[in-house]
N, C-alpha and C positions, 0 to 999 in steps of 0.2 A: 153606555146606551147608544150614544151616536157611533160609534164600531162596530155596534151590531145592528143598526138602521144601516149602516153603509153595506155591510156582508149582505141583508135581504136585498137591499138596491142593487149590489149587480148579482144577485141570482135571481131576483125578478125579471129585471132589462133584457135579457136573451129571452125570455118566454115571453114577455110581452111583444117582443119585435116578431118573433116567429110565428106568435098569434095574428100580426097584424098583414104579416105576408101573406097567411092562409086565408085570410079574408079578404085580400085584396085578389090573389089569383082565384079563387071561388067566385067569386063577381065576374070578374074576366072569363073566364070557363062558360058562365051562364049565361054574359049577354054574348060570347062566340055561340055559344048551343042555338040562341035564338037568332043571331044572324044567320046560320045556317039552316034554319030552320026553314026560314025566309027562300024564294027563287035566287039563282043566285044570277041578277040581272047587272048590266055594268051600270054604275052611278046616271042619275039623270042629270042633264044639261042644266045648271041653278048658277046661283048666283056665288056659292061653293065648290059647284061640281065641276070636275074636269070635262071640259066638250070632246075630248077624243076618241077615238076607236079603237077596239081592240084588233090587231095585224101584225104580221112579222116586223122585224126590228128596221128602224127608220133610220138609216145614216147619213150625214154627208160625207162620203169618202166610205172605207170598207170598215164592216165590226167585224171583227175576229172574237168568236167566242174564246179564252185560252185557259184553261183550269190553274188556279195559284198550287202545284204541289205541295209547296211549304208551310200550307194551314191544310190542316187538316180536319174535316168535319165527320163523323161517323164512319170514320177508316178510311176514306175518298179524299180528293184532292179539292177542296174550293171554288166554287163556280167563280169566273174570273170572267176578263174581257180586258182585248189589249187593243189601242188606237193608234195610231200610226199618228205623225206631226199632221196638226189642222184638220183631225179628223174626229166626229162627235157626234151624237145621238141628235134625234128630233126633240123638240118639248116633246114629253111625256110625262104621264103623273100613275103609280102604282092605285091601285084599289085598296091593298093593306100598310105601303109605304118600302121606302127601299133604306138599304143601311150599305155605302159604298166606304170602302176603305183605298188610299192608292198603295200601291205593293210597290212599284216600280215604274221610273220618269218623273212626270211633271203632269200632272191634269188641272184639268178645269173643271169647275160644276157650279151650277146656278143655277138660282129657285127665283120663279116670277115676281117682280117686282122688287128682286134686289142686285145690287153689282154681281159681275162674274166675283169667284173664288180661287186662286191657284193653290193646289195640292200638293204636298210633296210627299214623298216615302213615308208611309206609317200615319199620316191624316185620313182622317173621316169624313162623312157626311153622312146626313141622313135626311131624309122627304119622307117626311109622315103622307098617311094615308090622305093620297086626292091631292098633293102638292104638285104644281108645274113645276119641272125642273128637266135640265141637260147635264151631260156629261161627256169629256171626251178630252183629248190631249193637247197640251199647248202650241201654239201653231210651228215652232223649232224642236219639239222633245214627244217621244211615243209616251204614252202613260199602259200601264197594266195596273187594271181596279180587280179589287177584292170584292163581287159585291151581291148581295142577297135580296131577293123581293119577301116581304110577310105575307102571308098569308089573309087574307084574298088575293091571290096571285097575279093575276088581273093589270096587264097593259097597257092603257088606253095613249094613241100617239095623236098627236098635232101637227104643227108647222115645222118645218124646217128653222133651224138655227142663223138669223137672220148675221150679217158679216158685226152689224153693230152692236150685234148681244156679244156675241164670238168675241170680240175687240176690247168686248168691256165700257163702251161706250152707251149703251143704252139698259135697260129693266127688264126687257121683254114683252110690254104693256102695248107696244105699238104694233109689234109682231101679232101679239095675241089678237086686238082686235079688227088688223085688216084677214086673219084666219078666222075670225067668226064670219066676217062680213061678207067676203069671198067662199070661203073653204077651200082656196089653194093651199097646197102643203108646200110645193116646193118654188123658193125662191130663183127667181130669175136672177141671173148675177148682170149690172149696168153693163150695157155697154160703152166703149172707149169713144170719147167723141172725138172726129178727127183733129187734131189742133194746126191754129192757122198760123 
């Protein structure tokens, strides 16, 4: 008896799991259908929502778009992006969320209100939908990301990458709210006082 409770338990276990996936992606399907349904306007300014705007890509120093050949997505090479030492995105946060992998170097990525992150070859990251976050290479090493936006595609940029977020010494929280306060995006780097 219990040998054959066991034999229906795993020929059950796969049907109920495959049952449970087609009702999970069924829902996901449905509330996609009705967000789309919907204008498709950028998120409003809340106590959630990302305050940025949607525009071409905000660096400090250059982005080089560089396709990863070595993944391959539907016959094509991988949308990519390589950064040169000390050079790195604005705060920005996706509409649908980003999914970064590093391929090659050394990067950095951080999400508002927490420490920088260093990456190495074959690490991830990911910024759900409407998360503050940067990205870009450690200030001695280029970094090349593997990296994909979800769908709502949707950009929205901020401030410049303050030297204290960059350093790992700050959250991003102070940045953020002298860019509400203001709306300067890009930081003024101190000047050098003469010394006496």
């Amino acid at each position: 008896m219990t040998l054959r409770l066991n034999t229906i338990g795993r020929l059950l276990l796969p049907v109920f799991l495959l049952l449970v996936l087609l009702l999970v992606s069924r829902s996901d399907g449905q509330a996609q259908a009705g967000a789309q349904a919907q204008t498709t306007q950028p998120p409003v300014a809340g106590a959630n929502a990302c305050p940025g705007q949607p525009m071409g890509v905000q660096a400090t120093g250059v982005y080089t778009a560089k396709p990863v050949p070595e993944i391959v997505i539907n016959g094509q090479p991988a949308p990519g992006a390589i950064w040169q030492p000390g050079m790195r995105s604005y705060w920005h946060c996706h509409a649908g969320g980003q999914i970064m992998m590093l391929f090659e170097g050394t990067g950095r990525v951080q999400k508002r209100g927490e420490r920088i992150r260093a990456l190495r070859k074959g690490e991830t990251e990911y910024a759900g939908p409407g998360v503050e976050h940067w990205h870009g290479a450690a200030p001695d090493a280029s970094a090349q990301f593997f990296q994909v936006s979800i769908a709502p595609t949707t950009t929205l940029w901020m401030e410049e990458v303050g030297r204290d977020d960059y350093m790992g010494n700050d959250i991003g929280v102070a940045s953020r709210q002298e860019f509400l306060r203001t709306g300067v995006r890009k930081k003024s780097e101190p000047t050098q006082q003469p010394q006496e």
